[in-house]
mmCIF file of the N, C-alpha and C atoms, coordinates in Angstrom:
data_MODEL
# 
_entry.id   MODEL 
# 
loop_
_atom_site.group_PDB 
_atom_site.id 
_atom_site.type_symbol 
_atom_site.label_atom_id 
_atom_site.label_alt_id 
_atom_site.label_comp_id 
_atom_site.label_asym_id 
_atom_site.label_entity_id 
_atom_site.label_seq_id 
_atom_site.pdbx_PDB_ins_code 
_atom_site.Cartn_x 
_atom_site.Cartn_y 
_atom_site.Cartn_z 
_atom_site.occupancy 
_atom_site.B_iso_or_equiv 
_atom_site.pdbx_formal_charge 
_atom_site.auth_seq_id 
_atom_site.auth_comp_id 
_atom_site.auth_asym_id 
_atom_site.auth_atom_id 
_atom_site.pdbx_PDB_model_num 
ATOM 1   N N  . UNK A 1 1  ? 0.831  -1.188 0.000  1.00 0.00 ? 1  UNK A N  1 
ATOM 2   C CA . UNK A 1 1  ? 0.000  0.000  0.000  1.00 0.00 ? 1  UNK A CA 1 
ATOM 3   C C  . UNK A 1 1  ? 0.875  1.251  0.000  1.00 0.00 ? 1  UNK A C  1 
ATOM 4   N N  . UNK A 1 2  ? 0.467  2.523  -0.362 1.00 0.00 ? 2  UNK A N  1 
ATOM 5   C CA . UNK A 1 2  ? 1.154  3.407  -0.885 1.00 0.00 ? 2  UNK A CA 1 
ATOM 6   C C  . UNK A 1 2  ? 1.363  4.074  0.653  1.00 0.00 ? 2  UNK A C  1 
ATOM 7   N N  . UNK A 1 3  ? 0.821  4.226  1.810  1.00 0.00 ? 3  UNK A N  1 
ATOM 8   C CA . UNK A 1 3  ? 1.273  4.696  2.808  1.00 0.00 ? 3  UNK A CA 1 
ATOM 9   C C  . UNK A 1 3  ? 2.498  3.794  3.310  1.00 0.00 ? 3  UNK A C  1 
ATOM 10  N N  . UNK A 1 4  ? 1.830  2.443  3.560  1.00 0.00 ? 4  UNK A N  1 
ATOM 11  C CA . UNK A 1 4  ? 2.927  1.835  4.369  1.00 0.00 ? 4  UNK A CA 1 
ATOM 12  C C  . UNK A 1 4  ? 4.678  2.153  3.239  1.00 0.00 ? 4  UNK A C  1 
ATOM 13  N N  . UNK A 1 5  ? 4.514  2.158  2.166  1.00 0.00 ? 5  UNK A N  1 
ATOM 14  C CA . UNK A 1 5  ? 5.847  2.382  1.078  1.00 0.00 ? 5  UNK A CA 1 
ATOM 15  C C  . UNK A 1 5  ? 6.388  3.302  1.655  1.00 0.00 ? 5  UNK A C  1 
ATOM 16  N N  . UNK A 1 6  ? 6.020  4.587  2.313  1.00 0.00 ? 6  UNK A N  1 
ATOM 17  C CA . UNK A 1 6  ? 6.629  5.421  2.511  1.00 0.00 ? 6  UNK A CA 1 
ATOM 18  C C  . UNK A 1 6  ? 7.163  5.882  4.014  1.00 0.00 ? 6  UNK A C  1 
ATOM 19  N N  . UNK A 1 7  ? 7.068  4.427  5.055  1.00 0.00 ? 7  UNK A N  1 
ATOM 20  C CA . UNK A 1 7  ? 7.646  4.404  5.918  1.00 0.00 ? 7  UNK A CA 1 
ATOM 21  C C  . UNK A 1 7  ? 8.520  3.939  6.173  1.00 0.00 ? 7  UNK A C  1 
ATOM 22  N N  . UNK A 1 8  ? 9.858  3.996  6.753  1.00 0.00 ? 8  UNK A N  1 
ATOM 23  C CA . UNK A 1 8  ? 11.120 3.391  6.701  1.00 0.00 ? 8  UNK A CA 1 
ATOM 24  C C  . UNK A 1 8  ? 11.006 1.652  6.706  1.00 0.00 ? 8  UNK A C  1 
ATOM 25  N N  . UNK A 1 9  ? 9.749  1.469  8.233  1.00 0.00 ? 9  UNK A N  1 
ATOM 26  C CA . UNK A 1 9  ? 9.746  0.384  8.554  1.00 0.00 ? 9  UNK A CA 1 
ATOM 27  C C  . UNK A 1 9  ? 8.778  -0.700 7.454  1.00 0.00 ? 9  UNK A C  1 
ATOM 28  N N  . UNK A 1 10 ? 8.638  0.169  6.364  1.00 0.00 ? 10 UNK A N  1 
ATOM 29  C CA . UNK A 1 10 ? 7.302  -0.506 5.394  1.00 0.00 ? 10 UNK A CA 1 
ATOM 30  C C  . UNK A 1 10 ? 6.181  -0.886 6.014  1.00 0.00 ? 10 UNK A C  1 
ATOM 31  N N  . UNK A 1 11 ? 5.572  -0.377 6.914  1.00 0.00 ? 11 UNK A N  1 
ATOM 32  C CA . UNK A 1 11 ? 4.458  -1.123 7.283  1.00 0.00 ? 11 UNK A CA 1 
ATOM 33  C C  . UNK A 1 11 ? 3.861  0.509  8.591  1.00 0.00 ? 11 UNK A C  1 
ATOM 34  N N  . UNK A 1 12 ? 2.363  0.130  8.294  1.00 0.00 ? 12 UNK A N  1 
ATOM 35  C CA . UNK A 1 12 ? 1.334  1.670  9.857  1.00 0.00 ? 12 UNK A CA 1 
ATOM 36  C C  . UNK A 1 12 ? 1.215  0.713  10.260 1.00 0.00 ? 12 UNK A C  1 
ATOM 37  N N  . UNK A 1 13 ? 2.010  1.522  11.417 1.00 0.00 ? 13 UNK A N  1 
ATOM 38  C CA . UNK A 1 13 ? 1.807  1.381  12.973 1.00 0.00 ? 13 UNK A CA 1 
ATOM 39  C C  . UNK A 1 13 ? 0.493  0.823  13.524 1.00 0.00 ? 13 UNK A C  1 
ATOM 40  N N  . UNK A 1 14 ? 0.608  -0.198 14.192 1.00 0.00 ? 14 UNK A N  1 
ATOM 41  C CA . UNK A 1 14 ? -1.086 -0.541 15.208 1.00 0.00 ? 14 UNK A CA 1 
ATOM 42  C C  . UNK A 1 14 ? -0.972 0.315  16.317 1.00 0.00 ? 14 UNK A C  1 
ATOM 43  N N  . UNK A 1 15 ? -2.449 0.466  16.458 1.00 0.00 ? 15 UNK A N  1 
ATOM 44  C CA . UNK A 1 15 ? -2.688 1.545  17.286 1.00 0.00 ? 15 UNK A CA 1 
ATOM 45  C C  . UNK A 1 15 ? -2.545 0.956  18.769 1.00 0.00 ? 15 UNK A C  1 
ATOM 46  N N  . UNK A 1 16 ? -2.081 -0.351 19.276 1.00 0.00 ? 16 UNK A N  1 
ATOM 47  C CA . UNK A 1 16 ? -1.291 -0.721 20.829 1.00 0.00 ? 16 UNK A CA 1 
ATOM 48  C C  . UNK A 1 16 ? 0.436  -0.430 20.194 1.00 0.00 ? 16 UNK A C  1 
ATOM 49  N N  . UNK A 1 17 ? 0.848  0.410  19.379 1.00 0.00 ? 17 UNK A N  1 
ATOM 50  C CA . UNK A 1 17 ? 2.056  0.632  19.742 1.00 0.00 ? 17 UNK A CA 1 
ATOM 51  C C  . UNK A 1 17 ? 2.020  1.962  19.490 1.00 0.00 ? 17 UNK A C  1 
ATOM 52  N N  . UNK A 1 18 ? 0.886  2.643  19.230 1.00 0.00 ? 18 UNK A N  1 
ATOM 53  C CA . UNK A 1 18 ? 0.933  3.871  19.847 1.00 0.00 ? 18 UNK A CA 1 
ATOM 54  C C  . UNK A 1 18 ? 0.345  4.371  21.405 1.00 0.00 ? 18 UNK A C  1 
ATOM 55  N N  . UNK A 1 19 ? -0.336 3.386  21.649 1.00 0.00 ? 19 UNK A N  1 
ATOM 56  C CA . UNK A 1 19 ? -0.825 3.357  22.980 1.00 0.00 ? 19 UNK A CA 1 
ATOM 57  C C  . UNK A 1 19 ? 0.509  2.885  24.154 1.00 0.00 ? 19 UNK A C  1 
ATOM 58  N N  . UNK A 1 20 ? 1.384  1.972  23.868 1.00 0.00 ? 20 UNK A N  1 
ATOM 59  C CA . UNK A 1 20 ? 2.416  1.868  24.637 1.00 0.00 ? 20 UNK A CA 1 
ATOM 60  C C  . UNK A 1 20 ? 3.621  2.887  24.705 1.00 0.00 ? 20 UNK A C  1 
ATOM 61  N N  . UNK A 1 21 ? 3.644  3.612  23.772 1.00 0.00 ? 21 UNK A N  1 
ATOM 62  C CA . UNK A 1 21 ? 3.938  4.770  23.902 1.00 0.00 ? 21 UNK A CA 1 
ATOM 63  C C  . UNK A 1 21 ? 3.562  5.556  24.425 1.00 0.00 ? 21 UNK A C  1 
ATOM 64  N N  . UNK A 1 22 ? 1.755  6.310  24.595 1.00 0.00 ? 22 UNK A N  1 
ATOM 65  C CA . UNK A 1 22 ? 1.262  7.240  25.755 1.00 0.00 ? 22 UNK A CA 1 
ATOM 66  C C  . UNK A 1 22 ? 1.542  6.420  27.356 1.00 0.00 ? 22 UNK A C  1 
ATOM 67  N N  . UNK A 1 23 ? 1.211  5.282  27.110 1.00 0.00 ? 23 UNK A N  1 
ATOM 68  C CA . UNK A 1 23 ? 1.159  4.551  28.560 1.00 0.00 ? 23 UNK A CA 1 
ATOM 69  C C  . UNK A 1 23 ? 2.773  4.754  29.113 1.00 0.00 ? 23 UNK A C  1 
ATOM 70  N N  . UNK A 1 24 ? 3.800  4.560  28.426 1.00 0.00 ? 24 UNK A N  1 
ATOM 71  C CA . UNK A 1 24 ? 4.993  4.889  28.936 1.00 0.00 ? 24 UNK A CA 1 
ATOM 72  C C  . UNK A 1 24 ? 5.228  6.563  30.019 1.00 0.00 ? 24 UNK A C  1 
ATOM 73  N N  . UNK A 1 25 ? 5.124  7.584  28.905 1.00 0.00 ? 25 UNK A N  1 
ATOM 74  C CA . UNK A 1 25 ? 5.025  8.657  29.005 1.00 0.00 ? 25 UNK A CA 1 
ATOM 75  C C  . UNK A 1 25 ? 4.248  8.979  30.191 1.00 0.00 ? 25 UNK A C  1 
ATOM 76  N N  . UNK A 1 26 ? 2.826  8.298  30.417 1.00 0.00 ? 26 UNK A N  1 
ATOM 77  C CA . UNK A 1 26 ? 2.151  8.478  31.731 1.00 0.00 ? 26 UNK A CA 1 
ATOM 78  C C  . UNK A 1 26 ? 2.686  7.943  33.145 1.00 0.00 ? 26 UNK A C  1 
ATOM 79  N N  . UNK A 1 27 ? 3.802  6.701  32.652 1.00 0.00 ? 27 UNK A N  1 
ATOM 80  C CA . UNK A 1 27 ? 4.164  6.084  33.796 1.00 0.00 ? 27 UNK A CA 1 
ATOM 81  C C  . UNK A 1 27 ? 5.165  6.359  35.029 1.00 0.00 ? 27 UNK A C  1 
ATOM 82  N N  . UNK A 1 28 ? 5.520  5.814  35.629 1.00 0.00 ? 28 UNK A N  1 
ATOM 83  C CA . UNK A 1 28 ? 7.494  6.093  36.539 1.00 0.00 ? 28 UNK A CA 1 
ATOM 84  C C  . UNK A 1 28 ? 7.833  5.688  35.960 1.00 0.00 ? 28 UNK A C  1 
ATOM 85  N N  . UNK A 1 29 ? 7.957  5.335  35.236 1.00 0.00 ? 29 UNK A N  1 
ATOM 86  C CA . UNK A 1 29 ? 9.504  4.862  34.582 1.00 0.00 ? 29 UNK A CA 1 
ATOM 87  C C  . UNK A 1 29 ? 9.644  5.887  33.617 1.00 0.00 ? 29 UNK A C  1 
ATOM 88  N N  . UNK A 1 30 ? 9.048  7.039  33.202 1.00 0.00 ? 30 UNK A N  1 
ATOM 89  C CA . UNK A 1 30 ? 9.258  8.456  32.684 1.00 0.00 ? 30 UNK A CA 1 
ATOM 90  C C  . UNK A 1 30 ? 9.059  9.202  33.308 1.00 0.00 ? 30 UNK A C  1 
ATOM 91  N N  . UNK A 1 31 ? 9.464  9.025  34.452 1.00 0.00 ? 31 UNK A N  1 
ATOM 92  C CA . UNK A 1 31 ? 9.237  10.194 35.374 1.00 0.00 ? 31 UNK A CA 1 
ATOM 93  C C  . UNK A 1 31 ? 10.172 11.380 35.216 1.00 0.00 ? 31 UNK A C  1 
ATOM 94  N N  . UNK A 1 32 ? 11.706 10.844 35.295 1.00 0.00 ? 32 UNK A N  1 
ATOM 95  C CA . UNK A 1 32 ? 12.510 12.518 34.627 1.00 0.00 ? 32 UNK A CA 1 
ATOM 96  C C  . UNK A 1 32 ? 13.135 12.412 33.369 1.00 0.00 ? 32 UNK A C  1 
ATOM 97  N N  . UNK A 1 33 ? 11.736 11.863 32.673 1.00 0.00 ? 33 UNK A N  1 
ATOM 98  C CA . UNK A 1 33 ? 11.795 12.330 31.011 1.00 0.00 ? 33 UNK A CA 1 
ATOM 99  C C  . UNK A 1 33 ? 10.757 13.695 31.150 1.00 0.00 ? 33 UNK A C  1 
ATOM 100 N N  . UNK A 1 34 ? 11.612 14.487 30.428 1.00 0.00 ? 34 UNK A N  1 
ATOM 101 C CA . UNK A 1 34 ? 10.951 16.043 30.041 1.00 0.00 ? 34 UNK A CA 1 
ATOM 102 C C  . UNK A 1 34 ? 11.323 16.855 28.810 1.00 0.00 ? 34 UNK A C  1 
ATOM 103 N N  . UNK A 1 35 ? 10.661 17.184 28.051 1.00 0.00 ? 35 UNK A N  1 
ATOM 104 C CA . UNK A 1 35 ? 11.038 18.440 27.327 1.00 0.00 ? 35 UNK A CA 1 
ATOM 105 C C  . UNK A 1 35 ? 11.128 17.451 25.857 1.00 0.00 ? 35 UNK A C  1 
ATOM 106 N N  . UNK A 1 36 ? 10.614 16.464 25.345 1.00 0.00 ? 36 UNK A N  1 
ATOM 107 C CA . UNK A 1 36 ? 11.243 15.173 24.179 1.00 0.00 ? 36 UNK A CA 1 
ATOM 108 C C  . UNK A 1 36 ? 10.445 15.599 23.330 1.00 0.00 ? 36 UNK A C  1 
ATOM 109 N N  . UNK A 1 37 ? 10.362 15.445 22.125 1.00 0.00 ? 37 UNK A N  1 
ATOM 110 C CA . UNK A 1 37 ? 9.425  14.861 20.905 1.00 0.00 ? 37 UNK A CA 1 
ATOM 111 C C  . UNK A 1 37 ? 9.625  13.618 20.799 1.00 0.00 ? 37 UNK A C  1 
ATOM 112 N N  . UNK A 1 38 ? 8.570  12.568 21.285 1.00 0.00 ? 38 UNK A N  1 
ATOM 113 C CA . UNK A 1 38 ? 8.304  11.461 20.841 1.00 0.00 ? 38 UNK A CA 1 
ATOM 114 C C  . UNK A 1 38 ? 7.984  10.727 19.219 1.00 0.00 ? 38 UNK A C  1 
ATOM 115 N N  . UNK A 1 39 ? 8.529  10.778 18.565 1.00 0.00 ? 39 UNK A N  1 
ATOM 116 C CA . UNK A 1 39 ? 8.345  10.301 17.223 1.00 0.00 ? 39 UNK A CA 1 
ATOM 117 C C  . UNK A 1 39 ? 7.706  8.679  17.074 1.00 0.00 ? 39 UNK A C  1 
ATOM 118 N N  . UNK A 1 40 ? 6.387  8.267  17.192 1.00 0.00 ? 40 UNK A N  1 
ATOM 119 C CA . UNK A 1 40 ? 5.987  7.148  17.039 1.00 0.00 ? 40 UNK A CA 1 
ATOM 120 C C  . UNK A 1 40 ? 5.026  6.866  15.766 1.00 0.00 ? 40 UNK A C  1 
ATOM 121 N N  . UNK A 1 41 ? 6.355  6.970  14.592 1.00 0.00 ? 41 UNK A N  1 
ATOM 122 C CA . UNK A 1 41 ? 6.132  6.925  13.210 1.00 0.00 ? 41 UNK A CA 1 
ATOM 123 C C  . UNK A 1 41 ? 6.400  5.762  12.350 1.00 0.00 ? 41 UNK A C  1 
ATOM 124 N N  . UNK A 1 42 ? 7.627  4.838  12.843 1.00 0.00 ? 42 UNK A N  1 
ATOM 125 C CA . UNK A 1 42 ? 8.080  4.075  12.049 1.00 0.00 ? 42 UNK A CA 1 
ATOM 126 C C  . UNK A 1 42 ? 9.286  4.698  11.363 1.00 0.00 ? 42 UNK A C  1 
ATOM 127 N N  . UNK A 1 43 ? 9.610  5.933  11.447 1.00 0.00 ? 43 UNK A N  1 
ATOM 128 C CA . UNK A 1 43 ? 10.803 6.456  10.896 1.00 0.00 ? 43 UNK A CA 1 
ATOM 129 C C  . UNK A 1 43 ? 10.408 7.626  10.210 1.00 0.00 ? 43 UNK A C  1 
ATOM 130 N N  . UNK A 1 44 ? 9.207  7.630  9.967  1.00 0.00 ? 44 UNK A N  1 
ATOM 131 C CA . UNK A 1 44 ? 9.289  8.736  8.794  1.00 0.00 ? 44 UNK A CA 1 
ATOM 132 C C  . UNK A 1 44 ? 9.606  10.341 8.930  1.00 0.00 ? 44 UNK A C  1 
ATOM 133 N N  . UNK A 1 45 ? 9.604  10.457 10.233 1.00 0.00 ? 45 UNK A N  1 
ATOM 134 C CA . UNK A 1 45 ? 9.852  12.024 10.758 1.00 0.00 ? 45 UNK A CA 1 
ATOM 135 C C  . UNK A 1 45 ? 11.391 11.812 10.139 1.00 0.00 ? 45 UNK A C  1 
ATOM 136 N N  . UNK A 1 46 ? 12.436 10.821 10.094 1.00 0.00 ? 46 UNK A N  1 
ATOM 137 C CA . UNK A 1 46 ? 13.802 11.006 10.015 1.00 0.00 ? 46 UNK A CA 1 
ATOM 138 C C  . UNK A 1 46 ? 13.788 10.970 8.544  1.00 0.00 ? 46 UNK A C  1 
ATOM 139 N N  . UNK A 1 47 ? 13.232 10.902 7.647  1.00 0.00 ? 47 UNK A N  1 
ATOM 140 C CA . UNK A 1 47 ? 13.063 10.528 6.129  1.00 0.00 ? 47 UNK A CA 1 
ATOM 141 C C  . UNK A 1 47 ? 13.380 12.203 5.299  1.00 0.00 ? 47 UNK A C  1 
# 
């Protein structure tokens, strides 16, 4: 498909690995993470 072609990883993201990403961010174990851009693209922000 013409989206997934244009992601590094060839393939969109399911939406539980964008959710394990907010769930991180909400958790302690990010607690003195601050100030980031999270990129949960598959690469394409670096493209």
């Amino acid at each position: 498909d013409y989206l997934a072609s244009r992601i590094p990883m060839g393939r969109v993201g399911e939406p539980d690995e964008i959710a394990r990403a907010a769930v991180f961010l909400a958790s302690d174990d990010a607690s003195f993470v601050n100030g980031i851009e999270l990129f949960v693209d598959g690469g394409q922000a670096q493209v």
